[in-house]
C-alpha positions in Angstrom: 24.5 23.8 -12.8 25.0 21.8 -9.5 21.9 24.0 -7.9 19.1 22.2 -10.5 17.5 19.4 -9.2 15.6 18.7 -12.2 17.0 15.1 -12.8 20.5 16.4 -11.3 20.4 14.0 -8.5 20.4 10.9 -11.2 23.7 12.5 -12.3 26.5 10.5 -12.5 24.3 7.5 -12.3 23.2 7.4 -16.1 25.6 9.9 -17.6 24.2 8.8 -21.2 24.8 10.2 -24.4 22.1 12.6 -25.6 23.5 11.6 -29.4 22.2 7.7 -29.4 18.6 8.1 -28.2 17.9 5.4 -30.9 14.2 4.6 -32.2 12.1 3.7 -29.9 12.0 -0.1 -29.3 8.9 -2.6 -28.5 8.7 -4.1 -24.7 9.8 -7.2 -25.7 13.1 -6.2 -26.4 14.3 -6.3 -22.5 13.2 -9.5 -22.2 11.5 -11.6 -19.6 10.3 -9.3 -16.6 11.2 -10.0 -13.3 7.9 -9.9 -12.3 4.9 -8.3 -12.8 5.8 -5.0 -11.3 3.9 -3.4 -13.4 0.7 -5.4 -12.8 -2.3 -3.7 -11.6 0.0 -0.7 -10.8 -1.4 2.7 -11.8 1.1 4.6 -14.2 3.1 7.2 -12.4 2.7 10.9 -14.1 5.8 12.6 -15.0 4.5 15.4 -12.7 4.6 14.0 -9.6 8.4 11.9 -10.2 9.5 15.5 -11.2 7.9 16.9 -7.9 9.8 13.7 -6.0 13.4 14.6 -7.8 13.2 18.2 -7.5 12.8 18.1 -3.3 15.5 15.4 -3.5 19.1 17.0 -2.9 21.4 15.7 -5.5 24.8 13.5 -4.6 26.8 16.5 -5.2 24.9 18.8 -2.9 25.4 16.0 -0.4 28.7 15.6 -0.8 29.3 19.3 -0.8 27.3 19.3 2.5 30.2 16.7 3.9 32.9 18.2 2.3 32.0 21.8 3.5 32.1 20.3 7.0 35.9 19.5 6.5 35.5 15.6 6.8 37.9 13.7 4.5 37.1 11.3 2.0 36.4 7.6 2.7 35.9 4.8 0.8 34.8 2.5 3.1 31.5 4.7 2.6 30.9 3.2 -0.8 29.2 0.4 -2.0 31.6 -2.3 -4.2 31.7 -2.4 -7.7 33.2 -6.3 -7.4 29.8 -7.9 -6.8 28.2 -7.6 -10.0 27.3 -10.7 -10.6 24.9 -10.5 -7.6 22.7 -8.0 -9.3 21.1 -10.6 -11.6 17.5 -9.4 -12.5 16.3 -5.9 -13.8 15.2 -4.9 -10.5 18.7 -5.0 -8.6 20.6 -3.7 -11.5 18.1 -0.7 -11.5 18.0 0.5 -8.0 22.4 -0.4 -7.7 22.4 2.0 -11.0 20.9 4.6 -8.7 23.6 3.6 -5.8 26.5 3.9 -8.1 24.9 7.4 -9.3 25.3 8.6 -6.0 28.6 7.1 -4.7 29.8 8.5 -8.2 28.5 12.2 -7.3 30.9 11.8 -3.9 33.7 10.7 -5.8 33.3 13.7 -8.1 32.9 16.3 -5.4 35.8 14.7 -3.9 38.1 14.6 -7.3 38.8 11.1 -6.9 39.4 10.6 -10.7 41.2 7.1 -10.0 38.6 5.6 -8.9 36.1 7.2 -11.1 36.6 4.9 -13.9 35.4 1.5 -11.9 32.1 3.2 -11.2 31.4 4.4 -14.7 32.3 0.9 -16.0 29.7 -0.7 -13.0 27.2 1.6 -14.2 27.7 1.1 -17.7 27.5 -3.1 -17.1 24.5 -2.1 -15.0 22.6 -0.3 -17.7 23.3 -2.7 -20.5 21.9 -5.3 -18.2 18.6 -3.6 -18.5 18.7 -2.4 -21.8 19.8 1.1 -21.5 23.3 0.5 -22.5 22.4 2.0 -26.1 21.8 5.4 -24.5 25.5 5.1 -22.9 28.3 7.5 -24.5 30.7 5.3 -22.4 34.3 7.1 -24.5 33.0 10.4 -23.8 31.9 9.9 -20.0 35.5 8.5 -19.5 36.4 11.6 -20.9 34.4 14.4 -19.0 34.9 12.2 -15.6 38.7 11.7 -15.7 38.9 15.7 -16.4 37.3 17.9 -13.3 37.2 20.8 -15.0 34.1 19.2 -17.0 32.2 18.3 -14.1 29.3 21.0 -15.7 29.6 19.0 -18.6 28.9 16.0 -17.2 25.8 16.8 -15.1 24.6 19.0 -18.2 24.6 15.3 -20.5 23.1 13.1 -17.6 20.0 15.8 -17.0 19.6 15.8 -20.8 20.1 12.1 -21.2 18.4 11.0 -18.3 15.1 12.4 -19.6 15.5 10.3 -22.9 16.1 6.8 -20.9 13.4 7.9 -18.6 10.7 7.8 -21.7 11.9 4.7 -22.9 11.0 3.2 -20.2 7.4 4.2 -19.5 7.2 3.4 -23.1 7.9 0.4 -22.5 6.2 0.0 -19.4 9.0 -0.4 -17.3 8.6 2.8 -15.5 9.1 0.6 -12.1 12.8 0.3 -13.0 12.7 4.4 -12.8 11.4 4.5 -9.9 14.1 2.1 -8.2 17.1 3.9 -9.6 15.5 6.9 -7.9 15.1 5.2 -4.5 18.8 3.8 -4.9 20.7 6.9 -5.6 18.4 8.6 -2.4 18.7 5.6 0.1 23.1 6.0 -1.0 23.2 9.4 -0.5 21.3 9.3 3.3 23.5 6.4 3.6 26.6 8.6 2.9 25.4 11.6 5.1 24.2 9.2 8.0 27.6 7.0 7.9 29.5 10.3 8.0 27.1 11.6 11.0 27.9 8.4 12.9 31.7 9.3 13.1 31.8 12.9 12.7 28.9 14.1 14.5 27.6 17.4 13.4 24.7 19.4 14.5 23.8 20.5 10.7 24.5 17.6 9.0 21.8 16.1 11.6 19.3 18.5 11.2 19.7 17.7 7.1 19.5 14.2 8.0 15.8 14.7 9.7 14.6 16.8 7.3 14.4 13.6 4.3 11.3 13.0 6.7 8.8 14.4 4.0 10.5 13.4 0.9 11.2 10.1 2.3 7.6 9.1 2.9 6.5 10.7 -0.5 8.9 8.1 -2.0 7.5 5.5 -0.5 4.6 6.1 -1.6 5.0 5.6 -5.1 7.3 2.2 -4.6 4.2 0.7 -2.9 2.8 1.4 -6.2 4.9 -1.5 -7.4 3.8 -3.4 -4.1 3.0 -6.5 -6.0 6.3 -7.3 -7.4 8.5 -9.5 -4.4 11.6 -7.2 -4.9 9.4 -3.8 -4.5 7.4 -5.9 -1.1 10.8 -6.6 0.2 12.1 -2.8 0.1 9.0 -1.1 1.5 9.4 -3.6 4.3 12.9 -2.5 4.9 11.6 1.3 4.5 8.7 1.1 6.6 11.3 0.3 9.5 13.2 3.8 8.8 9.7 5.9 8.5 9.1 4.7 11.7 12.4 5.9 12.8 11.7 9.5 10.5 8.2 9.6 12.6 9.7 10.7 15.6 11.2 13.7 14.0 9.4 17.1 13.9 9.5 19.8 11.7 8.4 23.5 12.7 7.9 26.2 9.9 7.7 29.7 10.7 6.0 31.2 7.9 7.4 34.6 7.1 5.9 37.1 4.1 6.8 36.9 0.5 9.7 39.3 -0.4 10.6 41.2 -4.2 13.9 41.4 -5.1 15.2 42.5 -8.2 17.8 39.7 -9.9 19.1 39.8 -13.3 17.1 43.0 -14.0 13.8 41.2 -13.2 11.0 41.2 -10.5 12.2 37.7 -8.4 9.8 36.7 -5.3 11.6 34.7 -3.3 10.2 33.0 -0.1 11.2 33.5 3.5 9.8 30.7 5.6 11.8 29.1 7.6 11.9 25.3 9.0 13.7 23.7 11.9 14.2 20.1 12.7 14.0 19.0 15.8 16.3 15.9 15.9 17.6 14.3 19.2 21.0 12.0 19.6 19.1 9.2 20.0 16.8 9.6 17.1 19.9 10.1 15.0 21.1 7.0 16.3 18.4 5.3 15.2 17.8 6.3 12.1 21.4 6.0 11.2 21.0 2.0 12.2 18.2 1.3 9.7 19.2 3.8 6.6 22.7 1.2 7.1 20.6 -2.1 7.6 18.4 -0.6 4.7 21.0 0.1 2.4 23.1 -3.0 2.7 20.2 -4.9 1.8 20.5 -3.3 -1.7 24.1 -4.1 -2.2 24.0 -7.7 -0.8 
């Protein structure tokens, strides 16, 4: 279960209850927008988001990547769940929806069940806040975090559930709010890796750090979709700084043949190219300052 990326990187973000999809509702229900994000923007298929989450490594493959490497747990690494108040329009609840998502996956991975509950309830105030709070089986995501033997569980419901909220919102043309809880839960997670990188160095964890090259720039692209909307202008300009910093990163692939292999009592071709990053000290340096100045600017 923690191997599919199909949505799994959302995880703990919007752990919603596949049971309370509800009817689908008109726009007007979620109020004044913040803007007009979705003016003049050019609808995003559910193609190419699936194509962005499925090359994104989820928060529990990230953390497993830092936990395999033997460094502890730290809480300073995540964002505060005290500040709430700050996140007063659709467009900072939505992409702090997608930070919480990801410091949750690290708590998870980590079995911090104490301080599970604080980020369930931010997310939950977070998601009402943008009318998605109907979707939120809040009693039974209490339930299934608090007990880690159910961490399957819990991805299995927020890949289900995530799909439902997901429609809702393109129905309701509010697929920019989508797109910012993607960006969120990605800019937390290089935020963890990068903070951990910064005191811990490790040759791997770098090398994973350079490779969000690619996927960093294809999400990009589709926030300037959004470019019209203040909040969406702001964090490309914060972004643009980091690709510059991603730029100077090179990736090599040596392409090797196709192989057969028989799995499960079927014919499985499995691919054996292989890519190296080529990452210096001081690259990683800088890219570890602007994924932090980046990232602070979401929590502020």
């Amino acid at each position: 279960m923690i191997k599919q990326l199909v949505y799994l990187f959302i995880c703990s973000v919007l752990v919603l209850s596949s049971c309370k999809t509800g009817g689908s509702k008109s726009g007007g229900e979620f109020g004044e927008s913040d803007s007009l994000a979705n003016d003049g923007a050019l609808p995003i298929s559910k193609g190419a988001m699936e194509d962005l989450v499925q090359n994104i490594s989820s928060p529990i493959e990230m953390a497993a990547l830092i936990k395999s490497l033997g460094v502890p747990f730290s809480q300073k690494y995540l964002a505060p769940t005290d500040n709430l108040d700050n996140y007063n329009t659709s467009n900072a609840k939505a992409v702090n929806l997608g930070v919480f998502g990801a410091d949750l996956g690290y708590l998870n991975m980590y079995s911090k069940t104490s301080s599970v509950l604080s980020y369930i309830s931010a997310i939950k105030t977070l998601s009402d806040g943008i009318n998605v709070g109907q979707f939120f089986d809040f009693t039974t995501l209490k339930r299934l975090a608090t007990n880690n033997e159910n961490i399957d569980s819990l991805m299995y419901i927020s890949i289900h559930s995530f799909n439902v909220m997901d429609e809702y919102l393109r129905k309701n043309n509010r697929s920019n709010l989508s797109a910012l809880m993607v960006a969120g839960v990605y800019i937390e997670g290089l935020y963890l890796m990068t903070q951990v990188a910064k005191e811990k160095p490790n040759r791997k964890l770098a090398e994973s750090i350079g490779d969000q090259k690619t996927i960093f720039e294809q999400m990009l692209l589709i926030l300037k979709n959004y470019s019209k909307d203040p909040y969406f202008a702001e964090l490309i300009k914060n972004m643009e700084l980091l690709k510059k910093e991603f730029s100077e990163i090179t990736i090599t692939i040596e392409v090797g043949e196709p192989k057969s292999v028989e799995k499960n009592g079927m014919l499985t071709i499995i691919q054996t190219s292989k890519s190296t990053v080529h990452i210096t000290d001081e690259q990683l340096k800088r890219i570890i300052q602007q994924t932090e100045i980046l990232r602070n600017s979401l929590i502020k």
